[in-house]
DRENGUTOR-40131 format. One record per residue (C-alpha): x, y, z; residue in one letter. Coordinates in steps of 0.05 Angstrom, whole numbers, plus 32768, in hexadecimal, padded with zeros to 4 digits. Example, Ala and Ser with C-alpha at 12.3 -4.5 7.8 and 13.67 -1.06 7.14 Angstrom:
// residues 2
80F67FA6809CA
81117FEB808FS
***
This chain:
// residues 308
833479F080FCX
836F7A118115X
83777A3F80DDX
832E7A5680DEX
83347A6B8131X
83727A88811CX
83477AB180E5X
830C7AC28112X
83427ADE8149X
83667B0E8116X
83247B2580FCX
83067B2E814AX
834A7B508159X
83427B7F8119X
82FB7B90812DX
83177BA68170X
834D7BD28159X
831C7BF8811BX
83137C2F814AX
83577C38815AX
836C7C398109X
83367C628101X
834A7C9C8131X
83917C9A810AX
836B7CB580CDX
83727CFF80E5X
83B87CFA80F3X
83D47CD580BDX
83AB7D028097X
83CE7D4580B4X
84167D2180A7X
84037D118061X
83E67D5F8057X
84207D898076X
845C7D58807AX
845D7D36803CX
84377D648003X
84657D9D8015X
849C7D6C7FFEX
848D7D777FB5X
84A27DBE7FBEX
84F77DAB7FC4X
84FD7DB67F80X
84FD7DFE7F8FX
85437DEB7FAEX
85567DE17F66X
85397E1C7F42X
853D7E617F3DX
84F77E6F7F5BX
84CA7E9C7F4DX
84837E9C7F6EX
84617EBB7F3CX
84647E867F10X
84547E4C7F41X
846F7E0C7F5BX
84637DF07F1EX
846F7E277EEDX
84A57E2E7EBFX
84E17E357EEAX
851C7E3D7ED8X
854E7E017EF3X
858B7E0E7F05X
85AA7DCA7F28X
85D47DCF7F5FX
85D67E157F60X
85B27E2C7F9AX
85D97DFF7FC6X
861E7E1D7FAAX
85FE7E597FBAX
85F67E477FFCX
86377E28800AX
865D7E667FF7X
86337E928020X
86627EAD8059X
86407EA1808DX
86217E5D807FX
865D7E3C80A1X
864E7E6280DFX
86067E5680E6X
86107E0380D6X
86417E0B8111X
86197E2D8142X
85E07DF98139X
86117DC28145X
86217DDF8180X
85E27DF98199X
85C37DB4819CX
86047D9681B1X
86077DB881E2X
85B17DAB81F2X
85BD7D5F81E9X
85F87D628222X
85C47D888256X
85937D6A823EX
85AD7D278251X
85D57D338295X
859F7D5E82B1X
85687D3C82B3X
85877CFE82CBX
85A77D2282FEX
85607D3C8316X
85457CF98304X
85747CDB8338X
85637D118372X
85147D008370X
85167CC3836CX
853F7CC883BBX
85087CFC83D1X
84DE7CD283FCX
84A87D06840FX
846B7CFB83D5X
844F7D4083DDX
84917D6383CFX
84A87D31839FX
846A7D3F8372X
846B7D8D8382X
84B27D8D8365X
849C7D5F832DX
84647D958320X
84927DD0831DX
84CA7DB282F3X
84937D9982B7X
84697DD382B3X
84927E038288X
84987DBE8256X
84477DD58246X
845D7E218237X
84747E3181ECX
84AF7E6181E5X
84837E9681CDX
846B7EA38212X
84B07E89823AX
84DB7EB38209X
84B27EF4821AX
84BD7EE58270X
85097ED78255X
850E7F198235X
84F47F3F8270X
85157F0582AEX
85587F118282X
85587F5D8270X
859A7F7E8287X
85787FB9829EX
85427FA282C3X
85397F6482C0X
85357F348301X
85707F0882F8X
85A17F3F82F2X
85837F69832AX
85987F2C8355X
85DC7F2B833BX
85DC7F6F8341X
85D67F5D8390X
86287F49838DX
863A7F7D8366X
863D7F5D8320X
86317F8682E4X
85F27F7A82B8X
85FA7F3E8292X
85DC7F418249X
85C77EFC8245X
859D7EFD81FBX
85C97F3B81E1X
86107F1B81EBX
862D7EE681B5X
86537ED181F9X
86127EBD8223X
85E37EB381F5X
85EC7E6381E1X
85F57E568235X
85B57E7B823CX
85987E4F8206X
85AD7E14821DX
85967E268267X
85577E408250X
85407DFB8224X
855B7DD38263X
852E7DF98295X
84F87DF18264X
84F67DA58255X
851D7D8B828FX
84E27D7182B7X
84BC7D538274X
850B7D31826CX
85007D1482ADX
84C77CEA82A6X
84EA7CC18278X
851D7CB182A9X
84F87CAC82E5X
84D17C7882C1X
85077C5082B6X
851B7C508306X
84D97C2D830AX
84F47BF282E7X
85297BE38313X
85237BA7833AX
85117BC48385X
853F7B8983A1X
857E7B9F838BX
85707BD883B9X
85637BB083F8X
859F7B8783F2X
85C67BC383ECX
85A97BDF842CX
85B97B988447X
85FF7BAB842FX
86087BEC844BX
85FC7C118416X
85ED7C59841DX
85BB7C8083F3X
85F37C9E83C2X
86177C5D83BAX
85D17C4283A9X
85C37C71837BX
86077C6E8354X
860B7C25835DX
85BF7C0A8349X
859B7C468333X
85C77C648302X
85DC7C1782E0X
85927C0A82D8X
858F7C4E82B2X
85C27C448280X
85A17C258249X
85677C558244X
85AA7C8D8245X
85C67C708217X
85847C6581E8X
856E7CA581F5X
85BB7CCB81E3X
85C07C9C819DX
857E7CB48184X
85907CFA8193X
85C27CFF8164X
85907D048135X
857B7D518150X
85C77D668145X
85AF7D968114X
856A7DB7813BX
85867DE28169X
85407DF18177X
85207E308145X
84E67E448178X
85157E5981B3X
854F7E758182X
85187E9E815DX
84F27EB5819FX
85347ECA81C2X
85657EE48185X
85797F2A8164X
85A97F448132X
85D97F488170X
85E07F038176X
85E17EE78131X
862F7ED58139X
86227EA1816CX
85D07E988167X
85C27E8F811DX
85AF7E48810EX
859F7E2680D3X
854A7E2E80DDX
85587E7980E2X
857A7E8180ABX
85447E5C807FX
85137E8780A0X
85387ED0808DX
85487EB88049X
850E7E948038X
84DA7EBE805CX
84FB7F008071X
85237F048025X
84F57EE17FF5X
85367EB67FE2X
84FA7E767FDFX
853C7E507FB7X
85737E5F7FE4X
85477E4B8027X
85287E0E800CX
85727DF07FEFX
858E7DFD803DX
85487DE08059X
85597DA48032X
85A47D9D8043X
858A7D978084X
855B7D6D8079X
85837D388052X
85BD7D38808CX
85897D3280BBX
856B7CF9809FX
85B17CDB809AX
85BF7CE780DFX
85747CC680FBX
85897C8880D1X
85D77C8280F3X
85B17C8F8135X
85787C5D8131X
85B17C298113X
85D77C3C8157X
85A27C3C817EX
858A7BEC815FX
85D87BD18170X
85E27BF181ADX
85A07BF281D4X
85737BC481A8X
853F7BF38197X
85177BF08154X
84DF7C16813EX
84C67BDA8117X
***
């Protein structure tokens, strides 16, 4: 008897969820189509392509030669270590600000302002960089652009912020932060929510003073969605972020903007090179993948979290 309730439940609880399997048809559909189809194309990475014949056509194979190719190209070295250190460098911001700004609303006691501040910060999350890198361009131009007219003010001299290999990874950095800062936020300010609302009033009982309550309760109950959110980040070591680098770079700036998606995209694209951009797409992709799997194994021992 048991076992046939047990029966009727699973198939009452399938009946219930149908709809819900049924509207992951479309997606799992458009993963299948353009993530996983295009796969059969790597073998370029091992040929010496040429379109005209097709995918499929006879190619001529040439091993591991596209990828000596591209190890020996001189500036390959550079542009693997600018995309280290671009999103390095994003990961770091992109980490300390947002909890910083986490911390400050959640002390802002007025609503109104609380959510008008909220609003601001999010909004430029819901803009792609086609449009932001355009107001960049103009906000950032040395001649007349707005920020340097203010700097202008205290007598410093125009600033060429996406035409200098000096400013231009800051300005990245600052850029992506300004952009996804208040999206970042949410995550944190979520988990404020979960912290027990007692600890608070016995440290106002104690004497506590907002800061001290902040650094003492706030910040501790934060830690292990940091620290879950910093393992699994190591797996974007390598995307340094293609739509803002691609919106915002020149020839100027190649020496210290050139990342590894750019490259693919002038060799591949801009050059016709299809071998030489799908053997570095796929050096990127394997290291990737090697770094999401260290990451998730960190992210399981140190903060418990599974996908499955």
């Amino acid at each position: 008897m048991p076992t046939t309730l047990s029966k009727e439940l699973k198939k009452q609880k399938t009946r219930r969820q149908m709809p819900l399997h049924i509207m992951m048809l479309a997606p799992l559909f458009f993963i299948i189509l353009y993530k996983y189809v295009p796969m059969a194309g790597i073998v370029i990475a091992f040929q010496k392509f040429i379109p005209a014949k097709g995918l499929f056509g006879d190619q001529k194979w040439i091993g591991l030669g596209n990828f000596r190719y591209v190890f020996r190209m001189p500036n390959f070295l550079t542009v693997l270590g600018n995309s280290i250190e671009i999103a390095s460098m994003k990961i770091v911001a992109g980490l300390v600000v947002p909890i910083t700004l986490a911390l400050l609303l959640n002390e802002v006691r007025h609503t109104g302002l609380k959510r008008v501040v909220q609003t601001l910060v999010y909004l430029p999350h819901f803009l792609s960089w086609i449009i932001l890198g355009g107001v960049l361009i103009d906000i950032l131009s040395p001649s007349s652009g707005l920020v340097n007219r203010f700097l202008g003010i205290f007598g410093i001299r125009p600033i060429y912020f996406l035409g200098s290999n000096r400013w231009f990874q800051p300005t990245l950095v600052a850029t992506n932060v300004w952009k996804e800062v208040g999206f970042q936020t949410i995550i944190y300010l979520a988990a404020i929510t979960s912290i027990n609302p007692s600890l608070y009033e016995s440290a106002i009982i104690d004497g506590a003073n907002r800061f001290q309550r902040a650094m003492r309760i706030t910040l501790p109950g934060m830690v292990m969605v940091i620290v879950l959110l910093m393992v699994l980040s190591l797996g974007n070591v390598l995307n340094a972020g293609f739509d803002q680098i691609f919106n915002l770079y020149s020839p100027q700036v190649y020496e210290s903007g050139d990342i590894i998606d750019t490259l693919v995209y002038r060799v591949g694209l801009i050059n016709a090179q299809y071998g030489l951009a799908t053997a570095i797409g796929l050096f990127k992709a394997v290291v990737s993948l090697l770094l999401i799997s260290v990451s998730y194994l960190l992210a399981y021992k140190i903060a418990n979290y599974r996908i499955f």
